[in-house]
N, CA, C and O of each residue as an XYZ file, in Angstrom:
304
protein
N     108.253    211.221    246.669
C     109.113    211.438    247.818
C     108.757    212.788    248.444
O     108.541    213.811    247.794
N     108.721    212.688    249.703
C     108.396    214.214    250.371
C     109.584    214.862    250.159
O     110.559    214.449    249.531
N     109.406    216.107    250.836
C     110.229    217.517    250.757
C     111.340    216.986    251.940
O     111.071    216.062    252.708
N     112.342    217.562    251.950
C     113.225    217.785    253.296
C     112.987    218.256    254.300
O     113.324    217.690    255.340
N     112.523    219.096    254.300
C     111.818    220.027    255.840
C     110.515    218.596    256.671
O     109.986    218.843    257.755
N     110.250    217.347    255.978
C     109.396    216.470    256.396
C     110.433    215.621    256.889
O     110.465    215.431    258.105
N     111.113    215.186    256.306
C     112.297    214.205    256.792
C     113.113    214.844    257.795
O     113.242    214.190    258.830
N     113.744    216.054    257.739
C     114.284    216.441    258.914
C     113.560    216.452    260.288
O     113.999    216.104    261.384
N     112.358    216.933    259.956
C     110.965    217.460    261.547
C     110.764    216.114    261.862
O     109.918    215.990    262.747
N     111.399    214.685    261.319
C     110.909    213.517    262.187
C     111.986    212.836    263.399
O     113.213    212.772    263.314
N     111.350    212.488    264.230
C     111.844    211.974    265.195
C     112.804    211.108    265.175
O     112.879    210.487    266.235
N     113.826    210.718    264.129
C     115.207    209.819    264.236
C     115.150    209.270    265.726
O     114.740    210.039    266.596
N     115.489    208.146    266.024
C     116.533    207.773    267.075
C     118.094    207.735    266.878
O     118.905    207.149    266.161
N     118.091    208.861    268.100
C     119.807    208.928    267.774
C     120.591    207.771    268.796
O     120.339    208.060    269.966
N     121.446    206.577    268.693
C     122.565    206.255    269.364
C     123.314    206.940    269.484
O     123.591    207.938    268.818
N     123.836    206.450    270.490
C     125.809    206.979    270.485
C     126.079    206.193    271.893
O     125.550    206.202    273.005
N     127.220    205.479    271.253
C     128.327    204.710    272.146
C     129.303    205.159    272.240
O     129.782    205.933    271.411
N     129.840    204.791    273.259
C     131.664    204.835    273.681
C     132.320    204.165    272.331
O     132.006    203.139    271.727
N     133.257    205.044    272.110
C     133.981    203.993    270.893
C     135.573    204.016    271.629
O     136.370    204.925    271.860
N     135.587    202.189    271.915
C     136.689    202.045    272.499
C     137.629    201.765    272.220
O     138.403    201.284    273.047
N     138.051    201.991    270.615
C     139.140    201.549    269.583
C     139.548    203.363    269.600
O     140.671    203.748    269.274
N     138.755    204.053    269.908
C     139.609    205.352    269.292
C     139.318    206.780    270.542
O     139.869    207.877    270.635
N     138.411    206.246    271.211
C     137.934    206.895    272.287
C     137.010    208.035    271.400
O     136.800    208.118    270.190
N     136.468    209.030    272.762
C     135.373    209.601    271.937
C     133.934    209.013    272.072
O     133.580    208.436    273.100
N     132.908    209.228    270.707
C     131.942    208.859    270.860
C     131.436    208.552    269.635
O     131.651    209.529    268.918
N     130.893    207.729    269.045
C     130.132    207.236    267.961
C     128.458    206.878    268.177
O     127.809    206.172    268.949
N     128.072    208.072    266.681
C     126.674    208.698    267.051
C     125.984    208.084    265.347
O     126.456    208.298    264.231
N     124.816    207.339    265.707
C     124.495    207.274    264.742
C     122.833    207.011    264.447
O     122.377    206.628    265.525
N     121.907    207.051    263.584
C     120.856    207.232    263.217
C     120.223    205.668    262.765
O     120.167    205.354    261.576
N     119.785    204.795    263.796
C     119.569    203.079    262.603
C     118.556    203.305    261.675
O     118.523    202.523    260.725
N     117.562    204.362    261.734
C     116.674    204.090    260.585
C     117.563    205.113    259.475
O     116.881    205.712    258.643
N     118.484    205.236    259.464
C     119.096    205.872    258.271
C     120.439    204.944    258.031
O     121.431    205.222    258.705
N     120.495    204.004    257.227
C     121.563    203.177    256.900
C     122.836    203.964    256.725
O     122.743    204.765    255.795
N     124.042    203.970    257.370
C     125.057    204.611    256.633
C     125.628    205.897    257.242
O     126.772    206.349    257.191
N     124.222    206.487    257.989
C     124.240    207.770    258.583
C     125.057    208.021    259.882
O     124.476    208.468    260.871
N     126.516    207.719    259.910
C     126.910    207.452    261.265
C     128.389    208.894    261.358
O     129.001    209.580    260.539
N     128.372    208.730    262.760
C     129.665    210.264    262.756
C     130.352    209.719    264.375
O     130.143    208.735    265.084
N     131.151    210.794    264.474
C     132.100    210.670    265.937
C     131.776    212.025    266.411
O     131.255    212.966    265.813
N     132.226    211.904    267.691
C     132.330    213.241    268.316
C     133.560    212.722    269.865
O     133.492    211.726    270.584
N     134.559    213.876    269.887
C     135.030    213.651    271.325
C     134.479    213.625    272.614
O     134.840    213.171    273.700
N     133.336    214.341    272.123
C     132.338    214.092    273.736
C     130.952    213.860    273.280
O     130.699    214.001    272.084
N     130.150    213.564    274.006
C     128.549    213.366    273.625
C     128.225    214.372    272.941
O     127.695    214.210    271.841
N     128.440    215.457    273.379
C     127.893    217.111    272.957
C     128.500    216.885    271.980
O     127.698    216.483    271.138
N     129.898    216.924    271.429
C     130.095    216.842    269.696
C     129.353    215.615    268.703
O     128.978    215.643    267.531
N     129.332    214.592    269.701
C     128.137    213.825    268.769
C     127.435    213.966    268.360
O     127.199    213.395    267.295
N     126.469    214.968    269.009
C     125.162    215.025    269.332
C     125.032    215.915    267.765
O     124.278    215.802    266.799
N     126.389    216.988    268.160
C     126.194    218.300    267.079
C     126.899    217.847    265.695
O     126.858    218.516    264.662
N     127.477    216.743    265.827
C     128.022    215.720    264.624
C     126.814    215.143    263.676
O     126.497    215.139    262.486
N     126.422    214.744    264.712
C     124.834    213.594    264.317
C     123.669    214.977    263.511
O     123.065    214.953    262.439
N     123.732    215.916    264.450
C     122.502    216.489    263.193
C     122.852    217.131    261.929
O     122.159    217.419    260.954
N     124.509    217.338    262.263
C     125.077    218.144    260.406
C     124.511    216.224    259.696
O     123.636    215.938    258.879
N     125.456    215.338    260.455
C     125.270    214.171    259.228
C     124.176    214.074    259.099
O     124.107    213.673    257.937
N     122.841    214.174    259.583
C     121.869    213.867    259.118
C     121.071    214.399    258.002
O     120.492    213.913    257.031
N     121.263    215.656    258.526
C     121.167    216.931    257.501
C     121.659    216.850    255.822
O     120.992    217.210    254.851
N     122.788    216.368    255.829
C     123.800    215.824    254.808
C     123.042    214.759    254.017
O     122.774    214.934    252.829
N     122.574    213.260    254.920
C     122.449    211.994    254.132
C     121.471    212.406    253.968
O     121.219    212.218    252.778
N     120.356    213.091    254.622
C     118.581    213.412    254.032
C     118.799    214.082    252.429
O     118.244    213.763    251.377
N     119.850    215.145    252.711
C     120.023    215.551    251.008
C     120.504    215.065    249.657
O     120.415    215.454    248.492
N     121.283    213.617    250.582
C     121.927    213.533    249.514
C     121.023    212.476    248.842
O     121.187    212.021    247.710
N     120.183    212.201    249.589
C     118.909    210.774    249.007
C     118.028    211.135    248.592
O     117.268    210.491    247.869
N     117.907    212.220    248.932
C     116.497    213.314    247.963
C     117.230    213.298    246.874
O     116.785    212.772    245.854
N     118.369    213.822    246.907
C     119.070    214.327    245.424
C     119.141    213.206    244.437
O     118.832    213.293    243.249
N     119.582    212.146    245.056
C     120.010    211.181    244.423
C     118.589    209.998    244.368
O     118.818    208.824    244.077
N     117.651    210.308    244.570
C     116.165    209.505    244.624
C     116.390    207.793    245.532
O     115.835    206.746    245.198
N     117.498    208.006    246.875
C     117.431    206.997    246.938
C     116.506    207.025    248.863
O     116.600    207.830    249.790
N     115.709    205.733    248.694
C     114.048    205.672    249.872
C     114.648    206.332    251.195
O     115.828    206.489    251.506
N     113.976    206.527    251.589
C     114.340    207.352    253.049
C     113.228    206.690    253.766
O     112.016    206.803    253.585
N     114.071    205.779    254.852
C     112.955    205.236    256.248
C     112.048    206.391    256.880
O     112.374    207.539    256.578
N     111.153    206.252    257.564
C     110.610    207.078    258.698
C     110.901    206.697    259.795
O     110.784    205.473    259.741
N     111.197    206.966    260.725
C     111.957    206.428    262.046
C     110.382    205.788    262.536
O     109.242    206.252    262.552
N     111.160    204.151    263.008
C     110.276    203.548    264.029
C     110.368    203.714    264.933
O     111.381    203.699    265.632
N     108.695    204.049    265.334
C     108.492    204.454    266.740
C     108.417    203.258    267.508
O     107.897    202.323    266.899
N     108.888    202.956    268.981
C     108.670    202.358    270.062
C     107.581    201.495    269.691
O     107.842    200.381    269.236
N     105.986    202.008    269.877
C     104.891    201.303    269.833
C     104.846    200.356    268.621
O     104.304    199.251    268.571
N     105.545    201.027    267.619
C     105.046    200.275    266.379
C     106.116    198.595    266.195
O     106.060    197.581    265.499
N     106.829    199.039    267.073
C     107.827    197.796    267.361
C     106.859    196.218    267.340
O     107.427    195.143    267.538
């Protein structure tokens, strides 16, 4: 398994939708299963989405469980 500083420096695709059950915004990572957060505005998503990411990258290193590489566009 690589280091963290490799998994963080990759290109994730971030979502984020309107979440219309609670308002706000729901931000989340698909090549990271699980990896999902809120924010009241995009901008807290945005700054939601990189603590959680930050978070699930460590906790799967720690815990030895696979970490995707984000699919790129082309490779679609």
């Amino acid at each position: 398994m690589k280091a963290f500083e490799y998994y963080i420096s990759l290109p994730y695709r971030l979502e984020i939708v309107p979440d219309s059950d609670e308002g706000g915004y729901v931000a989340r990572y698909p090549d990271l299963p699980g990896c999902i957060t809120v924010g009241n505005s995009i901008e807290d998503a945005v700054a939601n989405a990189a603590d959680a990411k930050r978070e699930w990258l460590i906790a799967a290193l720690e815990s030895g469980t696979a970490i995707n590489e984000p699919v790129v566009l082309g490779d679609l």
